[in-house]
C-alpha positions as CSV (number, residue, x, y, z in Angstrom):
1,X,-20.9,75.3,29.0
2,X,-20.3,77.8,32.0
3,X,-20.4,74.3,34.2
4,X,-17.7,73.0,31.9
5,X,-15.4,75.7,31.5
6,X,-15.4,76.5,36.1
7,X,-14.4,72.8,36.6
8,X,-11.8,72.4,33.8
9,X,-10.5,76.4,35.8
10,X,-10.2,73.7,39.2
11,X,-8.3,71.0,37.5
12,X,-5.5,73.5,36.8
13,X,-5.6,75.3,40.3
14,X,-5.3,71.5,41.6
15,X,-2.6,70.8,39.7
16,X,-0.7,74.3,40.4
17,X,-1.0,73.6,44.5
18,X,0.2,69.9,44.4
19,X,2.9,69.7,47.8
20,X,5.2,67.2,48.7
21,X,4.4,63.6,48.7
22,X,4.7,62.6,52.4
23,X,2.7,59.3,53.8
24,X,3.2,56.1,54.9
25,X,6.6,54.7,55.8
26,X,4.7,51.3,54.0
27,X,4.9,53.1,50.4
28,X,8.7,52.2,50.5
29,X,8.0,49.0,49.4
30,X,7.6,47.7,45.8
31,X,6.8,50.3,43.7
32,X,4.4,52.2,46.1
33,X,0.8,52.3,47.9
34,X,-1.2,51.4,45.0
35,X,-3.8,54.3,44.5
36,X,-7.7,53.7,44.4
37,X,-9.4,54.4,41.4
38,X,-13.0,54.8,42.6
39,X,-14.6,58.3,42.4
40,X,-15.4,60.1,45.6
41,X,-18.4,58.9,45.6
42,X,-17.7,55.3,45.6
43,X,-14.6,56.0,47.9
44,X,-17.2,57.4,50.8
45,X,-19.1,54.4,50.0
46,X,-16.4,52.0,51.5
47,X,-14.5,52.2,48.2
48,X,-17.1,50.2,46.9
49,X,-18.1,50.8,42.7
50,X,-18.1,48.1,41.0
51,X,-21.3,47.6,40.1
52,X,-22.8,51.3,40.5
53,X,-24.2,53.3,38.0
54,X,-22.4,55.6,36.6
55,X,-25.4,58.3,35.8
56,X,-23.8,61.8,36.4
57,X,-20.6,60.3,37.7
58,X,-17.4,59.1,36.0
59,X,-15.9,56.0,38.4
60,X,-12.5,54.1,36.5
61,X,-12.8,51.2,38.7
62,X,-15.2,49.2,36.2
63,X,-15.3,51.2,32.7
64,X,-18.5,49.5,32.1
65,X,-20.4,51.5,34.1
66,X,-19.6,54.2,32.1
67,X,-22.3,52.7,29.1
68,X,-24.6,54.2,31.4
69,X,-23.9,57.9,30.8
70,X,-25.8,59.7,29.0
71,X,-24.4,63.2,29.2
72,X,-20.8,64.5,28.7
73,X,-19.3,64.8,31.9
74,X,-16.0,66.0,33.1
75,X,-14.5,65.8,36.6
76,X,-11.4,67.3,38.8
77,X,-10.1,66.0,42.3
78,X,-8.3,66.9,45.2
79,X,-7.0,65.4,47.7
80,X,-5.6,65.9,51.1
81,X,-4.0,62.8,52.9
82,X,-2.4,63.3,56.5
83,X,-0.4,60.4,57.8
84,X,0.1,60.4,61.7
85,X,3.0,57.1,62.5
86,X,3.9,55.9,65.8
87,X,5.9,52.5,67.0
88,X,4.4,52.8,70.5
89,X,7.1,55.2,71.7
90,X,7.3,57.7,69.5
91,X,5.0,59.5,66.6
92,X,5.3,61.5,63.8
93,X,2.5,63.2,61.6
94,X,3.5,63.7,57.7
95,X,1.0,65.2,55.1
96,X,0.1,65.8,51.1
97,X,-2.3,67.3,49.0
98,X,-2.6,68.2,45.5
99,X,-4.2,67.3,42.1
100,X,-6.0,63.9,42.4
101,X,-6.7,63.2,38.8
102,X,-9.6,64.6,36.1
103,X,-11.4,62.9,33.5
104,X,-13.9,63.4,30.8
105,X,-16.5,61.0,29.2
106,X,-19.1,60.9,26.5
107,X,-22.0,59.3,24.9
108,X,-20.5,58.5,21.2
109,X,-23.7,56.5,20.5
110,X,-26.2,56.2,22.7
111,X,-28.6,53.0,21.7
112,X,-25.8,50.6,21.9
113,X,-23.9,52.3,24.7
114,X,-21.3,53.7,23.3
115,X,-19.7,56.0,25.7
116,X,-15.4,56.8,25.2
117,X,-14.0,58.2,28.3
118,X,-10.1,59.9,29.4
119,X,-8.5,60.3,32.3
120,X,-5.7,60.9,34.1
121,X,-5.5,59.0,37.4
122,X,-2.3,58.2,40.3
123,X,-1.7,54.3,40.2
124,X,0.6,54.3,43.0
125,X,2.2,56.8,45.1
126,X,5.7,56.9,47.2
127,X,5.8,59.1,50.1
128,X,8.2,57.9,53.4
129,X,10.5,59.5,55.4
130,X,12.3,58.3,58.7
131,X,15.5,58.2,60.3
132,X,17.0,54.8,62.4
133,X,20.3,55.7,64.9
134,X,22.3,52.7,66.2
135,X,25.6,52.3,67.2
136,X,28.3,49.4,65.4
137,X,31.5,48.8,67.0
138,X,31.2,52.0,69.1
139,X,30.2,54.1,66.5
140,X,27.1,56.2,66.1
141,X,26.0,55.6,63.1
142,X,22.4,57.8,61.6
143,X,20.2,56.5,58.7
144,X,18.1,58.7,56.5
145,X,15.2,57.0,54.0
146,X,13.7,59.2,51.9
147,X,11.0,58.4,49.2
148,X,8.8,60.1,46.8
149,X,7.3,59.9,43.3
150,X,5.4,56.9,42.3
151,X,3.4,56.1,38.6
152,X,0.6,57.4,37.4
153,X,-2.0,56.4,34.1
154,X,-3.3,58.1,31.2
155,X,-6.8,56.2,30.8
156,X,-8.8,55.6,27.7
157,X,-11.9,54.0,27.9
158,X,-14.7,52.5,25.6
159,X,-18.1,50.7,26.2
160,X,-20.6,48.6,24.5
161,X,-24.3,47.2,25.2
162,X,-24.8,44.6,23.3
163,X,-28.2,44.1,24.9
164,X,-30.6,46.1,27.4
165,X,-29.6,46.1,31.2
166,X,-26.0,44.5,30.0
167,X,-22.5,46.8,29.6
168,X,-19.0,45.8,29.0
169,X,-16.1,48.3,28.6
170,X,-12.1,48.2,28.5
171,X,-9.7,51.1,29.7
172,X,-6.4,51.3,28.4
173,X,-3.7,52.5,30.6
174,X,-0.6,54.2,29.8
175,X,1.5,54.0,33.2
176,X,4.3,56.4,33.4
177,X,6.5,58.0,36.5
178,X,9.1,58.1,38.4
179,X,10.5,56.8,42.2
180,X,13.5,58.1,44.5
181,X,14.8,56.9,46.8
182,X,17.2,58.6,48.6
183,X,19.5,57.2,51.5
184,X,22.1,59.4,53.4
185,X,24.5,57.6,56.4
186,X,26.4,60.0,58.6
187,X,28.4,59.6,61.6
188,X,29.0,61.1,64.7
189,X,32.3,60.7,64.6
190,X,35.0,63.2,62.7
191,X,36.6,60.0,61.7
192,X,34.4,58.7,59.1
193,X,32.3,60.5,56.1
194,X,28.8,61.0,55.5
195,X,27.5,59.1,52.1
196,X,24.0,60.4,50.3
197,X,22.9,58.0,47.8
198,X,19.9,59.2,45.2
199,X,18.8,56.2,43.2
200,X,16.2,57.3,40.4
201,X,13.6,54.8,38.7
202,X,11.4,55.9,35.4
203,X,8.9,53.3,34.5
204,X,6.5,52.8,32.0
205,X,4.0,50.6,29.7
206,X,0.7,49.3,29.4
207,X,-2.3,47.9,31.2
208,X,-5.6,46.9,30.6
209,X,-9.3,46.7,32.6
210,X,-12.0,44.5,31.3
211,X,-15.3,45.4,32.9
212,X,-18.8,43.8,32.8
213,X,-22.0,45.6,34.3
214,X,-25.4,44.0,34.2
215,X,-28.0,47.1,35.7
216,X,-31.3,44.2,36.1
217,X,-29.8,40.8,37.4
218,X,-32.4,40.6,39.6
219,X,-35.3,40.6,37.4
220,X,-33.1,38.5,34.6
221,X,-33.1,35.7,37.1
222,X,-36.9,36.3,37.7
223,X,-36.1,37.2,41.3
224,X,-38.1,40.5,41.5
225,X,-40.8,42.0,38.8
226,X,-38.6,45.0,38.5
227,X,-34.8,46.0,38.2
228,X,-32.7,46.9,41.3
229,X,-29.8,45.0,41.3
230,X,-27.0,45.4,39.4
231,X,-24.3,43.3,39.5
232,X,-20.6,44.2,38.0
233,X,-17.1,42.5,37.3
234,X,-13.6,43.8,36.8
235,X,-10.4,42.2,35.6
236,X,-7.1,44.1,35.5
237,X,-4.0,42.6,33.3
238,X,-1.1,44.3,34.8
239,X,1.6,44.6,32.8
240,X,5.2,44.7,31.8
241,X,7.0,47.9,33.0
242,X,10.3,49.2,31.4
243,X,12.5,51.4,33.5
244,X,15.7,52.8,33.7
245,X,17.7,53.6,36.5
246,X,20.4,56.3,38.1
247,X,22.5,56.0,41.3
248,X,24.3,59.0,42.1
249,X,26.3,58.9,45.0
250,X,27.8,61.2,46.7
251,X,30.4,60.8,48.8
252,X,33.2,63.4,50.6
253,X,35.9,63.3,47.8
254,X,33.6,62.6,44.9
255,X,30.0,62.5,42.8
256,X,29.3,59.1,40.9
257,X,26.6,58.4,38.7
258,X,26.2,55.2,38.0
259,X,23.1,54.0,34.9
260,X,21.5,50.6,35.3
261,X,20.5,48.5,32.4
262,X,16.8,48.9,31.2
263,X,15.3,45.9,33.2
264,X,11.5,45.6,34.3
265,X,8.8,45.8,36.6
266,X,5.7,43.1,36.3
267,X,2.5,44.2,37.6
268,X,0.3,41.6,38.9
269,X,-3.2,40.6,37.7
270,X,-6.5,41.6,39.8
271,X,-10.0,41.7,40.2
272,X,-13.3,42.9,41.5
273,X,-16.9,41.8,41.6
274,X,-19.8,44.0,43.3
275,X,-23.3,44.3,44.1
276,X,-25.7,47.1,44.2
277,X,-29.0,47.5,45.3
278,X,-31.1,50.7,44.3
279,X,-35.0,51.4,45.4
280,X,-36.4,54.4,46.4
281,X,-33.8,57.1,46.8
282,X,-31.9,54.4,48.5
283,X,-28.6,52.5,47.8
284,X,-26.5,49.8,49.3
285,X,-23.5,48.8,47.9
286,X,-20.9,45.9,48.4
287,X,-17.1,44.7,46.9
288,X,-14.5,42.5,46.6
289,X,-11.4,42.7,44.8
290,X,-8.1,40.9,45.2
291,X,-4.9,41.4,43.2
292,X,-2.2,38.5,43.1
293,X,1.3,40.8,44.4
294,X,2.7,37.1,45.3
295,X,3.4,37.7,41.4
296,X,4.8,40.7,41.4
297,X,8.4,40.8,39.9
298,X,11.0,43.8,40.4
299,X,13.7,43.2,38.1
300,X,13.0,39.7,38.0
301,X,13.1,39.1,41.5
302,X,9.9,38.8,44.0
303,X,10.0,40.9,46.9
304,X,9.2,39.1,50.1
305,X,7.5,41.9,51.7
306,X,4.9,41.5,49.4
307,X,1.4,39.6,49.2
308,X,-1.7,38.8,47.6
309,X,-4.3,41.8,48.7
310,X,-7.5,42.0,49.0
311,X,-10.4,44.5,50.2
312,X,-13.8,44.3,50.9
313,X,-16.2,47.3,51.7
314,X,-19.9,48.2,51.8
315,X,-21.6,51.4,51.4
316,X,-25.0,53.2,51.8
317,X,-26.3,56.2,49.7
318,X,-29.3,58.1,50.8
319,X,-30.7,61.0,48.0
320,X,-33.9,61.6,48.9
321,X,-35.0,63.4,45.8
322,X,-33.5,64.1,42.2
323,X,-36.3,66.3,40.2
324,X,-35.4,69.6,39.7
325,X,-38.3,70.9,41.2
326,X,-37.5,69.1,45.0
327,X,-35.9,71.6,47.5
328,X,-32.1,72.1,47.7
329,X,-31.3,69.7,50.4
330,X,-33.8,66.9,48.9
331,X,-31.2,66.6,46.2
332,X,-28.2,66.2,48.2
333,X,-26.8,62.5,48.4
334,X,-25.4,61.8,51.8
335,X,-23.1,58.1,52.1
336,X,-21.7,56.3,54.5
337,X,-18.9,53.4,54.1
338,X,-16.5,50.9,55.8
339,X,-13.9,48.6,54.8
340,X,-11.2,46.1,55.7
341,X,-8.0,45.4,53.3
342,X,-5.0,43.4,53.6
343,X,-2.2,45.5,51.8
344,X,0.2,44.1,49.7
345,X,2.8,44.4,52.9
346,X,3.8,41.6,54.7
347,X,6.7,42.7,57.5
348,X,8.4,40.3,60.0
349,X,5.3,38.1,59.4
350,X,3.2,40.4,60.4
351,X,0.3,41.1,57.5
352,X,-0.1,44.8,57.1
353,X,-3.8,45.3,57.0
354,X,-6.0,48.3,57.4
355,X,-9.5,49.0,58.1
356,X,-11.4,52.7,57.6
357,X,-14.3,54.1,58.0
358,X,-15.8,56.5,55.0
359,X,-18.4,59.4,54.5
360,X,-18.9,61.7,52.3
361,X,-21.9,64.3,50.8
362,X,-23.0,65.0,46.9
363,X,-24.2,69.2,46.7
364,X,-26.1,70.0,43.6
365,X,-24.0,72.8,41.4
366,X,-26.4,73.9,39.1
367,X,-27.5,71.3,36.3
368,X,-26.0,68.5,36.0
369,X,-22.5,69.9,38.5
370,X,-22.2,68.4,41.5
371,X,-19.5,68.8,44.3
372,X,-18.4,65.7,46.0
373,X,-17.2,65.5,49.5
374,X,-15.3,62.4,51.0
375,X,-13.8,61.5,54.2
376,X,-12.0,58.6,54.7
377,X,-10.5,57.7,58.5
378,X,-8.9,54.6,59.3
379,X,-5.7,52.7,60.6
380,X,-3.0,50.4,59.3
381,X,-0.5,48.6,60.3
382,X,0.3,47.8,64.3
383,X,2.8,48.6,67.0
384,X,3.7,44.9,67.4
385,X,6.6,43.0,65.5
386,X,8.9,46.0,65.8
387,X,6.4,47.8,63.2
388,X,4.7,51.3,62.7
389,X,0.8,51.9,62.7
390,X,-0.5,54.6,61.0
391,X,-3.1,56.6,61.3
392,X,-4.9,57.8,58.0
393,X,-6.9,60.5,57.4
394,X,-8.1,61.4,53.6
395,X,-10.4,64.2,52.3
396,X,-11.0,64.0,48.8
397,X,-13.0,67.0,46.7
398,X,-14.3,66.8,42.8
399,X,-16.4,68.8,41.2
400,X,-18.3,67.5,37.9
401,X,-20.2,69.5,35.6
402,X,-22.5,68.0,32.7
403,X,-23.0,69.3,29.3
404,X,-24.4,67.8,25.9
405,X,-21.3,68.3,23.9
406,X,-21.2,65.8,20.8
407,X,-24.6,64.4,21.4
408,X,-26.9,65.0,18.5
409,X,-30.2,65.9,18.8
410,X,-32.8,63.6,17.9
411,X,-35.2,64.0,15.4
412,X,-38.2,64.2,15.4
């Protein structure tokens, strides 16, 4: 209970402390940087989850591994991101942090592996901010892009076993939030007037994530004697966003503001599929996923800065032991990660890909509490075709705290 009560204390501090949304210049596109939704342990495993089980932790990415929980559990994050951009003559160095997301999930029925989960999770975030000078029949002219907001998802999950060793869950998301963009022109010249144009966009609607975990496939295919693979699958639906939008403009004699029709935003389909192999303390993960952005739709149009994506990691976890009685250290899990993704960006035909390097560290908090440590490093984007590479740094805390709230005790 005490566990319970301390982390649900973090999840407001991380909400109270959340900055400004600064990042990458490439989160001007579309409707954003589309946000992970891996724990941080599967994020310092090179973003890899798929097919991990989900014992002690709660992981969005495939709500089937949740059937294996047998605890309630609830989680906070944090997360600090710090973008450093350069176009090979110049840099900047932009940063955020602030309340990552929290979630709760617990066993309803526990021979059939009924587990219901909630959450609150980023899907996308918008964070830019640049300035472009050039001069037009003799005139100095100065560009201003500013961009921040982006969506986020209120996550309801609920598994099933119908068998041993097999899981299958669904999450429903509820995708809400909002998206500025903000554009202001000035001159140097007396002779003409600055302009500052604030366009607003509110979205919402639905989604959905089918996931399928099976925790033996190795010894279901009579490959081994005993279980250590487990193998998982993911599909996401997308969906149908409405929004509505405001353009107020602002110019030297007068303020407009101007309402745009309710139009929508189509989200494109994805999916995942992952491997895990777990012996001895030991575990080594792999995934895949791809989502189709070549069907993405804003308001009924395509944008051609965007493409399919896709990402492909692997991780290793090392715990060396989990009884209670082991020392301190023997129950600390340490991970390392890596992998390569081409973004949903394409610029001047130049695919925006990116390619980081992950670690991160699991410290024991009491029973069943558990603060997790990741560190992601990495770099997107390149110098060439007139572009901007960043530099990405991300440092992502969440603290997790087990109880057995709604479990009934067996009898006897």
């Amino acid at each position: 209970m005490k566990n319970i009560v301390s982390t649900i204390l973090l999840v407001v501090l991380c909400a109270g402390v959340l900055s400004a949304n600064n990042g990458s210049q490439y989160s001007r596109f579309g409707i954003g940087e589309p946000s992970l939704t891996s724990s941080v342990r599967a994020l310092s495993l090179g973003s890899t989850g798929t097919a991990l089980n989900a014992e002690g932790y709660i992981d969005q990415n495939n709500p089937a591994t949740l059937g294996t929980i047998t605890r309630t559990l609830i989680n906070g994050s944090y997360q600090y991101r710090g973008y450093q951009a350069t176009d090979g003559t110049a840099s900047s160095y932009l940063n955020a942090g602030g309340f990552l997301g929290a979630s709760m999930a617990f066993p309803v029925y526990k021979p059939y592996g009924i587990v219901f989960g909630i959450g609150l999770a980023p899907v996308t975030s918008v964070g830019y901010y640049f300035n472009l000078t050039d001069t037009y029949n003799g005139q100095t002219v100065s560009q201003t892009f500013d961009g921040r907001g982006g969506l986020t998802a209120i996550q309801l999950s609920l598994t099933y076993s119908p068998k041993t060793d097999i899981y299958l869950g669904t999450t429903m998301h509820y995708v809400f939030g909002t998206i500025r963009d903000q554009h202001t022109l000035t001159y140097a010249s007396s002779l003409f007037y600055a302009s500052d144009d604030l366009k607003t966009t509110g979205a919402h609607g639905f989604a959905f994530r089918f996931g399928a975990l099976h925790t033996g496939i190795d010894k279901a295919l009579g490959l081994s004697p005993t279980k250590h693979v487990s193998l998982g699958l993911t599909l996401y639906t997308g969906g149908s966003l409405t929004t509505n939008e405001e353009l107020l403009r602002t110019l030297s004699t007068a303020d407009t503001t101007i309402a745009m029709p309710d139009r929508s935003i189509d989200v494109p389909l994805g999916f995942s599929v992952g491997l895990a192999y777990q012996n001895n303390g030991m575990v080594y993960t792999t995934d895949v996923s791809m989502q189709q952005w070549s069907d993405f739709k804003m308001f009924g149009v395509h944008p051609a800065e965007q493409q399919n994506s896709m990402r492909a990691g692997v991780g290793v976890e090392w715990l060396p032991g989990k009884e209670y009685i082991d020392s301190y250290w023997k129950q600390v899990a340490y991970r390392l990660g890596a992998y390569a993704h081409q973004t949903n960006v394409k610029l001047n035909g130049t695919s925006i890909n990116e390619y980081f390097a992950t670690a991160g560290i699991g410290l024991p908090l009491g029973n069943d509490g558990r603060l997790n440590i990741g560190l992601e490093y990495g770099i997107r984007g390149t110098t060439s075709a007139s572009l901007v590479k960043n530099n990405i740094l991300r440092l992502t805390l969440s603290v997790s705290a087990g109880d057995i709230w709604f479990i009934q005790p067996e009898v006897e």
